[in-house]
mmCIF file as Biopython writes it, N, C-alpha, C and O atoms, coordinates in Angstrom:
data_model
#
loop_
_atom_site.group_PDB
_atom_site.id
_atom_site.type_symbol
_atom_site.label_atom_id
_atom_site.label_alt_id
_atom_site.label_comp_id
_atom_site.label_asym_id
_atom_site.label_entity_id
_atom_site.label_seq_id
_atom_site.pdbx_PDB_ins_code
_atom_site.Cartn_x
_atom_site.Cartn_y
_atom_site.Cartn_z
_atom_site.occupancy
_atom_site.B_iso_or_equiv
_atom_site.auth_seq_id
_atom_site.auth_asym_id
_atom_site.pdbx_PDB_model_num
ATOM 1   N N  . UNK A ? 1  ? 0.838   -1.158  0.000  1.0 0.0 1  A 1 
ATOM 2   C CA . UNK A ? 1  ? 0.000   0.000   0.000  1.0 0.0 1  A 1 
ATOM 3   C C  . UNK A ? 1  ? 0.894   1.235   0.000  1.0 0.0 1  A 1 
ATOM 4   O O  . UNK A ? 1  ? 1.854   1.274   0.770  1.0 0.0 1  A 1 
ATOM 5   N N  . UNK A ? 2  ? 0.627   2.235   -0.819 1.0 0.0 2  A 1 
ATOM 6   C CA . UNK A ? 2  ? 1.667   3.434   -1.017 1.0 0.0 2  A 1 
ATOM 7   C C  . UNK A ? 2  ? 0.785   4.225   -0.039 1.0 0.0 2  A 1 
ATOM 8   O O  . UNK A ? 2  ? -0.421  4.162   0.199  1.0 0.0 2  A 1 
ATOM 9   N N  . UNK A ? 3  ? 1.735   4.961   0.430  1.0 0.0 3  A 1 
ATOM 10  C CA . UNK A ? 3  ? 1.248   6.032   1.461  1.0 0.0 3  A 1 
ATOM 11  C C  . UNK A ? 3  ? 1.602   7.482   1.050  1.0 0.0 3  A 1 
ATOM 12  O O  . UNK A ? 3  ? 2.827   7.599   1.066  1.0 0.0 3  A 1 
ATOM 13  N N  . UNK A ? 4  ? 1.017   8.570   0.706  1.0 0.0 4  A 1 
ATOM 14  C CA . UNK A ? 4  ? 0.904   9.824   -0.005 1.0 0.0 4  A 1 
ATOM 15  C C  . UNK A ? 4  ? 2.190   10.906  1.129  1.0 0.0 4  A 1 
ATOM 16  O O  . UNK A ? 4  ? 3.151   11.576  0.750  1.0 0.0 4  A 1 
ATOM 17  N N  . UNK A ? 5  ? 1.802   10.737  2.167  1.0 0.0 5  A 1 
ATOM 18  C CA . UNK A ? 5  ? 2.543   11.347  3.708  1.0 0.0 5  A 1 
ATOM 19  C C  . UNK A ? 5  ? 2.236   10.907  4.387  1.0 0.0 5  A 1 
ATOM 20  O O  . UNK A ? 5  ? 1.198   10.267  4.558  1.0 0.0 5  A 1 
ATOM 21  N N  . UNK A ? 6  ? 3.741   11.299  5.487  1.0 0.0 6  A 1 
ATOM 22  C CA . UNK A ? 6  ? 3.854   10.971  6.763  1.0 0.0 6  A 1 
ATOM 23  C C  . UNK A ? 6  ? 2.641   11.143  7.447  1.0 0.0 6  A 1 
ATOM 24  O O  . UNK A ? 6  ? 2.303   10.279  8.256  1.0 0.0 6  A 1 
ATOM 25  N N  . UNK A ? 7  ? 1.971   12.073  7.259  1.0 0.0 7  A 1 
ATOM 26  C CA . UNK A ? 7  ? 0.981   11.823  8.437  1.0 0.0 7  A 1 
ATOM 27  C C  . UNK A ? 7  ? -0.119  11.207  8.126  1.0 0.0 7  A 1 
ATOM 28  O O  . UNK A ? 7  ? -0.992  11.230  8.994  1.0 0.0 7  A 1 
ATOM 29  N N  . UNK A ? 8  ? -0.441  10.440  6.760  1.0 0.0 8  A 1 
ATOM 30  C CA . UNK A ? 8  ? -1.118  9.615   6.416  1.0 0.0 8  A 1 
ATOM 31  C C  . UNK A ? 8  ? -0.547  8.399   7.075  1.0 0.0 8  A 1 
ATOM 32  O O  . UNK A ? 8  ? -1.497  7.728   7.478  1.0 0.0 8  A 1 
ATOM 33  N N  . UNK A ? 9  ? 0.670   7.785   7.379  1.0 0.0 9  A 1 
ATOM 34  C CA . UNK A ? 9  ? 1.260   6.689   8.297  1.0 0.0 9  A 1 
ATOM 35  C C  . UNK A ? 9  ? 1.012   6.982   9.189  1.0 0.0 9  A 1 
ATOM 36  O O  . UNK A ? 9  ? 0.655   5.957   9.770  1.0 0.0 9  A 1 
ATOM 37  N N  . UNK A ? 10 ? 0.883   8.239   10.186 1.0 0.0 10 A 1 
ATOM 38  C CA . UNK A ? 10 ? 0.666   8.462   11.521 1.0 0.0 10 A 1 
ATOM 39  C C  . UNK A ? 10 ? -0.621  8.200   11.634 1.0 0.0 10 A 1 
ATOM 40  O O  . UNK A ? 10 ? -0.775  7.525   12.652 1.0 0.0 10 A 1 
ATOM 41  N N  . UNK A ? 11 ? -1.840  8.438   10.982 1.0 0.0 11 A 1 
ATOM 42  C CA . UNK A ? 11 ? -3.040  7.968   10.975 1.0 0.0 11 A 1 
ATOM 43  C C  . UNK A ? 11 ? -3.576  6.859   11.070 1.0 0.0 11 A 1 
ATOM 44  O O  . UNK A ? 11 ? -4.470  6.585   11.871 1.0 0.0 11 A 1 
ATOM 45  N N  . UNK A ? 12 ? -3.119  6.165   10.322 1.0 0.0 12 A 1 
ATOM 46  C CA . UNK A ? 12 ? -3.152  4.619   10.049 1.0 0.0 12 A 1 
ATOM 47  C C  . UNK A ? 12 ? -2.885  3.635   11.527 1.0 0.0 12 A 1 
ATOM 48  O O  . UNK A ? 12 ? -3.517  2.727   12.068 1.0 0.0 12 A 1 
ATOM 49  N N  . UNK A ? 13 ? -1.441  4.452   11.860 1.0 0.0 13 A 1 
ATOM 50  C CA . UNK A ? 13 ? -0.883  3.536   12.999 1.0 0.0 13 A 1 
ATOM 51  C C  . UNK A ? 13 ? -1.402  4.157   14.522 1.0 0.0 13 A 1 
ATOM 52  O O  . UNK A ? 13 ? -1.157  3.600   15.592 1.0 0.0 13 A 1 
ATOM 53  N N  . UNK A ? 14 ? -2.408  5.823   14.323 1.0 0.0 14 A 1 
ATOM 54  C CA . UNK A ? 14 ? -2.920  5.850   15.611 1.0 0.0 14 A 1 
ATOM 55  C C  . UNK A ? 14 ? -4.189  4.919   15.604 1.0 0.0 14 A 1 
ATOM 56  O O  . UNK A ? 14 ? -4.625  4.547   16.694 1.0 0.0 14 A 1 
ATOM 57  N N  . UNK A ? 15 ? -4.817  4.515   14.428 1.0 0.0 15 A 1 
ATOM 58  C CA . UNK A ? 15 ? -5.816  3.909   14.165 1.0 0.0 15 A 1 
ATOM 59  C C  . UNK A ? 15 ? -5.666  2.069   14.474 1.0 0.0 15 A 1 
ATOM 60  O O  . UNK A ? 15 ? -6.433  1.318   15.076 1.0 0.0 15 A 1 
ATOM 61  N N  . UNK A ? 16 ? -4.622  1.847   13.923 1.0 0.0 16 A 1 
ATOM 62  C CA . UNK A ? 16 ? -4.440  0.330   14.644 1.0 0.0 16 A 1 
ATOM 63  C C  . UNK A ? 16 ? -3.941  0.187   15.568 1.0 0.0 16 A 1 
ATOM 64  O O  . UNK A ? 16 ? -3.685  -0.974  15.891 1.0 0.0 16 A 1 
ATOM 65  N N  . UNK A ? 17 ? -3.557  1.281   16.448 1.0 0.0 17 A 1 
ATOM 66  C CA . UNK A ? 17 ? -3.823  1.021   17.749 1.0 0.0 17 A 1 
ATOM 67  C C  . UNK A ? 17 ? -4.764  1.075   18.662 1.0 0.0 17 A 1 
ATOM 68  O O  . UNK A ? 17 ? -4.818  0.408   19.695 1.0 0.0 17 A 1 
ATOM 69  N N  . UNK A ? 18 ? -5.804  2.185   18.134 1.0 0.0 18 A 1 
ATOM 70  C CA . UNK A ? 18 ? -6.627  2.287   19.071 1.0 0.0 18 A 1 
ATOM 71  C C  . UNK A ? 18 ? -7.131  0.587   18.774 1.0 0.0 18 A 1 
ATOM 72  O O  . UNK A ? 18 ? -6.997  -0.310  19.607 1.0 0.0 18 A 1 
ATOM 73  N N  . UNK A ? 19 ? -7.638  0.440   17.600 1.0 0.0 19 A 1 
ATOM 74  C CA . UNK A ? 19 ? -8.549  -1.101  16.779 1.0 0.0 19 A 1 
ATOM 75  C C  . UNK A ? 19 ? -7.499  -1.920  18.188 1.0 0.0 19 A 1 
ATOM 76  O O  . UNK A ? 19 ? -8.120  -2.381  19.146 1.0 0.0 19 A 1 
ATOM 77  N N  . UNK A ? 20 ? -5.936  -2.018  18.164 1.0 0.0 20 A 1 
ATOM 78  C CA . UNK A ? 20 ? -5.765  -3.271  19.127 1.0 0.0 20 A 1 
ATOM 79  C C  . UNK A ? 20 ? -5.948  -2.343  20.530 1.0 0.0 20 A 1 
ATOM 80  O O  . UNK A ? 20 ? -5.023  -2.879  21.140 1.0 0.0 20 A 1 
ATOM 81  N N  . UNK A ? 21 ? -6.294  -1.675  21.167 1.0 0.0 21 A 1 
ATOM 82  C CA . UNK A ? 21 ? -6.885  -1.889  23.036 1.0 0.0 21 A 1 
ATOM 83  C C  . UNK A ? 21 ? -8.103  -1.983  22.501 1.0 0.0 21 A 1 
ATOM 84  O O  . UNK A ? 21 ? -8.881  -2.170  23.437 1.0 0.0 21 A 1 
ATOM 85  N N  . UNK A ? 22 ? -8.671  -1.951  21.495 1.0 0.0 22 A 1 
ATOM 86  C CA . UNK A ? 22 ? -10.434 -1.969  21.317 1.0 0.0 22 A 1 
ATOM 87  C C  . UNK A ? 22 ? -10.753 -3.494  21.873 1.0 0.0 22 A 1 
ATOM 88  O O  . UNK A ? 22 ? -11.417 -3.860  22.843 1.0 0.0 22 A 1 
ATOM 89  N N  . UNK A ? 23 ? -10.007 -4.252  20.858 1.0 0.0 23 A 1 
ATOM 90  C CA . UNK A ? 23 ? -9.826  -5.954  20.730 1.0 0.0 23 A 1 
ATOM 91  C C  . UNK A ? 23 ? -9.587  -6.210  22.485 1.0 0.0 23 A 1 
ATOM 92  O O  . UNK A ? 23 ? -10.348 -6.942  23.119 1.0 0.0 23 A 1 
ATOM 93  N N  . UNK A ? 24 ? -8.270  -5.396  23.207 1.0 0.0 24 A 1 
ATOM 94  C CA . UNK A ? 24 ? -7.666  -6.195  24.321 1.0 0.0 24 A 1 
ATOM 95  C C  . UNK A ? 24 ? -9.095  -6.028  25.296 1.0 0.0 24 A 1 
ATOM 96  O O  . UNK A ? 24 ? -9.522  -6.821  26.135 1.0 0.0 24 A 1 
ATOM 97  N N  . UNK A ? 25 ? -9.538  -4.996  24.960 1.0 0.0 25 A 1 
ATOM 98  C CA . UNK A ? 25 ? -10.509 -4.274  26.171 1.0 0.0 25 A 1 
ATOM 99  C C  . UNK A ? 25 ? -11.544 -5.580  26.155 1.0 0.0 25 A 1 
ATOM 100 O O  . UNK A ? 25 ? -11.660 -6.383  27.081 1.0 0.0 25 A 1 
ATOM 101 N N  . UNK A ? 26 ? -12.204 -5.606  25.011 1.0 0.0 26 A 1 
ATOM 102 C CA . UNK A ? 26 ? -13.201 -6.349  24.762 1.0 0.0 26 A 1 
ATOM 103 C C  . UNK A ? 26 ? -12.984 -7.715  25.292 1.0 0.0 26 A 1 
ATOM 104 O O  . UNK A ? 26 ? -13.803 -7.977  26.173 1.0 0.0 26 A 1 
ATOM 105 N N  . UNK A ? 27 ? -11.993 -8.847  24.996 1.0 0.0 27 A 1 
ATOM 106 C CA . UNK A ? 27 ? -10.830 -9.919  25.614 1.0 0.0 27 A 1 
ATOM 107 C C  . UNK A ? 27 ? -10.945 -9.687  27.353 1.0 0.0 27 A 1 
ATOM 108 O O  . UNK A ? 27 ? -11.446 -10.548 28.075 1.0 0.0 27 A 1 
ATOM 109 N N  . UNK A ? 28 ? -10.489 -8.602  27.789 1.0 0.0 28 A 1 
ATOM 110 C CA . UNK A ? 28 ? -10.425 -8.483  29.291 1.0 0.0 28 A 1 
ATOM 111 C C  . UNK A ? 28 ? -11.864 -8.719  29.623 1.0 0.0 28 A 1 
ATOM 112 O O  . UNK A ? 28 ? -12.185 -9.636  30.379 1.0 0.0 28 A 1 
ATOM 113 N N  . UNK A ? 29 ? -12.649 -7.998  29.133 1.0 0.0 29 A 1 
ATOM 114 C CA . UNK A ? 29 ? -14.023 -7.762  29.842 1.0 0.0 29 A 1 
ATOM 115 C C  . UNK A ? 29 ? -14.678 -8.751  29.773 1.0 0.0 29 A 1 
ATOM 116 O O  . UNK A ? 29 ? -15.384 -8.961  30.759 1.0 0.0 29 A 1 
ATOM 117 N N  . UNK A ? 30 ? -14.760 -9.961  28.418 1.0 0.0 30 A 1 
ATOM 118 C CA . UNK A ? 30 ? -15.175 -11.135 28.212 1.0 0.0 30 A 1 
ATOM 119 C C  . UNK A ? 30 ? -14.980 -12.119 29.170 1.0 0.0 30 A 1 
ATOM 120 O O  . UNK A ? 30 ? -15.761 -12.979 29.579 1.0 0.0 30 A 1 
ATOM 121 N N  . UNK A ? 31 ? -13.324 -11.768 29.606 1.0 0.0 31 A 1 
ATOM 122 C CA . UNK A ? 31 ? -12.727 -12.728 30.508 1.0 0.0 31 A 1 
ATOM 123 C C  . UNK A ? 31 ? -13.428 -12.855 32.126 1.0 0.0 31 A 1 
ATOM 124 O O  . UNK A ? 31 ? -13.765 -13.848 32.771 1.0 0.0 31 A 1 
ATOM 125 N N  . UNK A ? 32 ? -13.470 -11.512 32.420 1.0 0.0 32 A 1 
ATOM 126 C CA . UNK A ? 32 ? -14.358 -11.071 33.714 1.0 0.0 32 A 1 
ATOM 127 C C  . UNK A ? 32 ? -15.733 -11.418 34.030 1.0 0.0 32 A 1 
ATOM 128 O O  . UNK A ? 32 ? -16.341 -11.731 35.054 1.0 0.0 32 A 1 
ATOM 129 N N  . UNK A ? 33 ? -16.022 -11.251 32.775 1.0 0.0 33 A 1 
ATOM 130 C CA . UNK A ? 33 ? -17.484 -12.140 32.403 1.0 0.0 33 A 1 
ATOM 131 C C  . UNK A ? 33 ? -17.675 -13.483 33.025 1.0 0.0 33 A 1 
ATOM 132 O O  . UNK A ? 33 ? -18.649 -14.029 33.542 1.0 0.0 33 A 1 
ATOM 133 N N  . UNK A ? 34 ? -16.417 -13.852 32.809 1.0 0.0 34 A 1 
ATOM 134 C CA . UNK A ? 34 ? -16.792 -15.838 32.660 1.0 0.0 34 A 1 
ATOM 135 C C  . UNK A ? 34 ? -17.849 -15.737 31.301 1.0 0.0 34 A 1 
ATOM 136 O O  . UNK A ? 34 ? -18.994 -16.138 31.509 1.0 0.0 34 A 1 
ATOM 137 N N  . UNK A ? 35 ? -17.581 -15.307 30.145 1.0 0.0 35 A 1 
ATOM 138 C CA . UNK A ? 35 ? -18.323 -15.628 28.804 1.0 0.0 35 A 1 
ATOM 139 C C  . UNK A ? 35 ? -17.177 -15.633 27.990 1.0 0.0 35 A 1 
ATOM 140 O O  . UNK A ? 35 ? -16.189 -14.900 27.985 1.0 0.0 35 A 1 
ATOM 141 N N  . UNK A ? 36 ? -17.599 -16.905 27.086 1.0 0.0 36 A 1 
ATOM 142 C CA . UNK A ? 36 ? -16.930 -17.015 25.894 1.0 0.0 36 A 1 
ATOM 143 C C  . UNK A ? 36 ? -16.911 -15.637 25.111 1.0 0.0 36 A 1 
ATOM 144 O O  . UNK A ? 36 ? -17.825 -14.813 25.055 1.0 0.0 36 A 1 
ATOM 145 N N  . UNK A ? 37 ? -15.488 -15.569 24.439 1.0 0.0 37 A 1 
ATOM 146 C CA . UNK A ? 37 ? -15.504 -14.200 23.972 1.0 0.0 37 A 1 
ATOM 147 C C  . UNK A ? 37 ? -15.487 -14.286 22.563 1.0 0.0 37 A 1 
ATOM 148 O O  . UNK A ? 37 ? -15.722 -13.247 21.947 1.0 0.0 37 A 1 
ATOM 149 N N  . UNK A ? 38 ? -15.328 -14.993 22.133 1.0 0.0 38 A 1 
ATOM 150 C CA . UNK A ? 38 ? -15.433 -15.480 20.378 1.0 0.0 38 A 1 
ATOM 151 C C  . UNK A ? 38 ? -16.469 -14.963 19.959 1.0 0.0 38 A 1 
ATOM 152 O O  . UNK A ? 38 ? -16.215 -13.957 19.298 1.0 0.0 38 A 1 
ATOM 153 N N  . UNK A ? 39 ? -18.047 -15.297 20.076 1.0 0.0 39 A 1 
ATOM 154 C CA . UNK A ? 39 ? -18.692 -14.259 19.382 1.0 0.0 39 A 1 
ATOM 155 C C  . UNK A ? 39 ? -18.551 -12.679 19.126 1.0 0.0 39 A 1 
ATOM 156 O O  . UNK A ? 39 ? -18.748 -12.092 18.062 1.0 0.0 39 A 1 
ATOM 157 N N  . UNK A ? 40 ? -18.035 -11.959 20.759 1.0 0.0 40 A 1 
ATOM 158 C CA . UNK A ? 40 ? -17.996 -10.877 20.933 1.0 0.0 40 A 1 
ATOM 159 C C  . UNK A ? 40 ? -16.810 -10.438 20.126 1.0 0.0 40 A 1 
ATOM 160 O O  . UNK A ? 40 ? -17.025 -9.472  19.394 1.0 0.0 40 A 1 
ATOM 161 N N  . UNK A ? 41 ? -15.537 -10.975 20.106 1.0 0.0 41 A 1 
ATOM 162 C CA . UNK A ? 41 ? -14.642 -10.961 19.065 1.0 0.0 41 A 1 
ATOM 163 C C  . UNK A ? 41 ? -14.902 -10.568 17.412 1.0 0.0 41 A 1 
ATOM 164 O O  . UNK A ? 41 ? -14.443 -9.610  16.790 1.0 0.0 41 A 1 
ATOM 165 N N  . UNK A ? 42 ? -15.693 -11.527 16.995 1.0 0.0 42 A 1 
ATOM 166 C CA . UNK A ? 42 ? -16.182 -12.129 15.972 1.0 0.0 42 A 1 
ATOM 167 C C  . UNK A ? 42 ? -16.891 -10.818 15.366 1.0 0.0 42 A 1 
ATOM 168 O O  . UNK A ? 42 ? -16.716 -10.172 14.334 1.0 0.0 42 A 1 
ATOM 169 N N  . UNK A ? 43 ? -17.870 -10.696 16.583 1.0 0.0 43 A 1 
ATOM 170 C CA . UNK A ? 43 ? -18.835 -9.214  16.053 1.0 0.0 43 A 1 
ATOM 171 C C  . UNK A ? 43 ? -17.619 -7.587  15.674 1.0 0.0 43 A 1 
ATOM 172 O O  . UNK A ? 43 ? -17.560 -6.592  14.952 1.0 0.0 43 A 1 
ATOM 173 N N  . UNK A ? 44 ? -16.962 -8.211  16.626 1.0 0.0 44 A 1 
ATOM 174 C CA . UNK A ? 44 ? -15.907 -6.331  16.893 1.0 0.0 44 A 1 
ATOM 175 C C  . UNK A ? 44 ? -14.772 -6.672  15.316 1.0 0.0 44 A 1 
ATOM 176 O O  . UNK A ? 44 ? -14.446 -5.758  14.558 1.0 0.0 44 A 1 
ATOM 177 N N  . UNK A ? 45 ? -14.443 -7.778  15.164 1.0 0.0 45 A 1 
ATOM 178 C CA . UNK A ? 45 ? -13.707 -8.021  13.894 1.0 0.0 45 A 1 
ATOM 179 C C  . UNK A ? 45 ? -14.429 -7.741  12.795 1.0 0.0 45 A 1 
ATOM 180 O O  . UNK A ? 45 ? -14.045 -7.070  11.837 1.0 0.0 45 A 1 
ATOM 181 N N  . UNK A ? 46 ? -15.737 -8.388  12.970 1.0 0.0 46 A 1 
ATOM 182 C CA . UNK A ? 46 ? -16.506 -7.902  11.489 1.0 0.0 46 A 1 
ATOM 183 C C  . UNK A ? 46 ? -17.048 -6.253  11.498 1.0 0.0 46 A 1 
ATOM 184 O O  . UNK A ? 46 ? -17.298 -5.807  10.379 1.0 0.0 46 A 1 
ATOM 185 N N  . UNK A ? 47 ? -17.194 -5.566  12.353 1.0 0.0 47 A 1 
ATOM 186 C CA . UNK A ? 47 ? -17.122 -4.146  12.328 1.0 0.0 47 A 1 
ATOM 187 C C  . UNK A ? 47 ? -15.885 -3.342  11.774 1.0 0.0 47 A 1 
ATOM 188 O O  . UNK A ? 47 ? -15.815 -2.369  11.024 1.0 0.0 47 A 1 
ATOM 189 N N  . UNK A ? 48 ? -15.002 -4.048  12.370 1.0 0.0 48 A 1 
ATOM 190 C CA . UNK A ? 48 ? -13.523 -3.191  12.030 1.0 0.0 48 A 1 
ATOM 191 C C  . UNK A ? 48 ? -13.231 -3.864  10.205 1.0 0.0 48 A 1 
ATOM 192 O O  . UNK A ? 48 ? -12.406 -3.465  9.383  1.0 0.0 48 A 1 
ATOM 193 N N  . UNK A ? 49 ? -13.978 -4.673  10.110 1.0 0.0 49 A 1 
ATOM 194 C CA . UNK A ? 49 ? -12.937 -4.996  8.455  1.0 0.0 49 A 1 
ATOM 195 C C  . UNK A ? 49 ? -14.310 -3.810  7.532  1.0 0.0 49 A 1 
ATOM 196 O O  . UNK A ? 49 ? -14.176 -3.313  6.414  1.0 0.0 49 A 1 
ATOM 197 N N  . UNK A ? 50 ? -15.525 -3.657  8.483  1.0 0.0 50 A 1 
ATOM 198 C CA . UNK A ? 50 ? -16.606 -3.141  7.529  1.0 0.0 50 A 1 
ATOM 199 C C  . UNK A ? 50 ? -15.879 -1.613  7.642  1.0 0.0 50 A 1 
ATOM 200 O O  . UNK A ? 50 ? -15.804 -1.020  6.566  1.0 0.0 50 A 1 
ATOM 201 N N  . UNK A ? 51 ? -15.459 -1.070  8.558  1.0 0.0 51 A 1 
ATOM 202 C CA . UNK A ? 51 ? -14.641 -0.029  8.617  1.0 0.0 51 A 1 
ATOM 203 C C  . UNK A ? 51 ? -13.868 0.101   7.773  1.0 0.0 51 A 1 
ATOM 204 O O  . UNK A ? 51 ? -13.995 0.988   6.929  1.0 0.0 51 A 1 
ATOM 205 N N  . UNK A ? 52 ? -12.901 -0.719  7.781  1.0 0.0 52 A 1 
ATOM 206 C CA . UNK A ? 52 ? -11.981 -0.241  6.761  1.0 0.0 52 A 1 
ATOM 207 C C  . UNK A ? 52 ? -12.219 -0.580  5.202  1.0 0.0 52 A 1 
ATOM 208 O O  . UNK A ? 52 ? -11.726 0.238   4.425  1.0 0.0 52 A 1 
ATOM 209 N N  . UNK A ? 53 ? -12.704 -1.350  4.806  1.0 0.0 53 A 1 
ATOM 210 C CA . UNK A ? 53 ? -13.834 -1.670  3.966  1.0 0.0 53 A 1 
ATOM 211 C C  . UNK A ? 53 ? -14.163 0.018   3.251  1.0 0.0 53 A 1 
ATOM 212 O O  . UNK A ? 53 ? -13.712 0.379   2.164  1.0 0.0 53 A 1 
ATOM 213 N N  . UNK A ? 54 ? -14.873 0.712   3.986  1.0 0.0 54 A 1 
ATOM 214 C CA . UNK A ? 54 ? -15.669 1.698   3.894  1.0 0.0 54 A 1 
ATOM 215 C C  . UNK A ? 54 ? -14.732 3.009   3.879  1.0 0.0 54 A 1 
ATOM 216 O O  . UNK A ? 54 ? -15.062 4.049   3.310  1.0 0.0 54 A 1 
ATOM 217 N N  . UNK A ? 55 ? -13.419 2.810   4.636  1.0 0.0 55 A 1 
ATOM 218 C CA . UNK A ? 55 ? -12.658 3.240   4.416  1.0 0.0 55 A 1 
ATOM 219 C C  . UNK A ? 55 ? -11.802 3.699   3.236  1.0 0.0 55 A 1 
ATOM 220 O O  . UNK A ? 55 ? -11.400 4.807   2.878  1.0 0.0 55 A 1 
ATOM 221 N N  . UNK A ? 56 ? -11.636 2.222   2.665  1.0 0.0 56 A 1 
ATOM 222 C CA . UNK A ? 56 ? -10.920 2.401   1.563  1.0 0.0 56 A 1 
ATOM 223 C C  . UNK A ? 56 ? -11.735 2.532   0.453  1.0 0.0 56 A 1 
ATOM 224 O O  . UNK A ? 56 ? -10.985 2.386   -0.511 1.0 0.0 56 A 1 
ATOM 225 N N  . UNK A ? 57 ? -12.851 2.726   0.068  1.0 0.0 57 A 1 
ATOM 226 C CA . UNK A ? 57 ? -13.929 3.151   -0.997 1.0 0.0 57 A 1 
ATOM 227 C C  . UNK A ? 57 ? -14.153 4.528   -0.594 1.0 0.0 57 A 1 
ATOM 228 O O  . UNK A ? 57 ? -14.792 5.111   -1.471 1.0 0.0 57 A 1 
ATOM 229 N N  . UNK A ? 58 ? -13.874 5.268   0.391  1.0 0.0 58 A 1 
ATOM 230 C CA . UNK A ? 58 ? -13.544 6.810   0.513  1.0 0.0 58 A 1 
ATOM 231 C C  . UNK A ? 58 ? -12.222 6.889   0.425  1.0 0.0 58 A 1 
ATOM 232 O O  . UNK A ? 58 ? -11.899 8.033   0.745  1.0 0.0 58 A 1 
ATOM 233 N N  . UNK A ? 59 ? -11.191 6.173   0.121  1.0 0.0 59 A 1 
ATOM 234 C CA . UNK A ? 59 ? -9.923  6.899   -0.623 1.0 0.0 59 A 1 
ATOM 235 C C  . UNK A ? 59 ? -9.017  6.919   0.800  1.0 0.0 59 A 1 
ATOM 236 O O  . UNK A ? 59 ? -7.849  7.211   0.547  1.0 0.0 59 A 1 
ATOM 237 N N  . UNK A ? 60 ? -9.192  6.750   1.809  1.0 0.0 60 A 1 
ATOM 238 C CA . UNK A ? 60 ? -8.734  6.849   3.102  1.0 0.0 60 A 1 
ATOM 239 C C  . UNK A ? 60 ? -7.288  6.106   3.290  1.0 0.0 60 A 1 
ATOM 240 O O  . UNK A ? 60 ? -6.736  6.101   4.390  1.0 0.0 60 A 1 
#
């Protein structure tokens, strides 16, 4: 993937970070639960690919 500018990389990588504590948060809280977290996973993964998905058809 070509990147136009630097702060188009800075974007990207404040963005997959927030996406991984999104994931850890969700993982912790599942865990506290005592509930399987795979669905809840499952749901937060298929949001984030519809994101970027939607993302990249706006040029992002």
């Amino acid at each position: 993937m070509a990147w136009e500018t630097r702060a188009d990389r800075v974007l990207v990588h404040d963005h997959r970070q927030e996406v991984t504590r999104a994931v850890q948060n969700e993982v912790t809280r599942a865990k506290r639960a005592e509930e399987c977290p795979e669905p809840e996973l499952l749901r937060l993964a298929a949001d984030i690919l519809q994101q970027v998905v939607q993302q990249g058809a706006n040029g992002y």
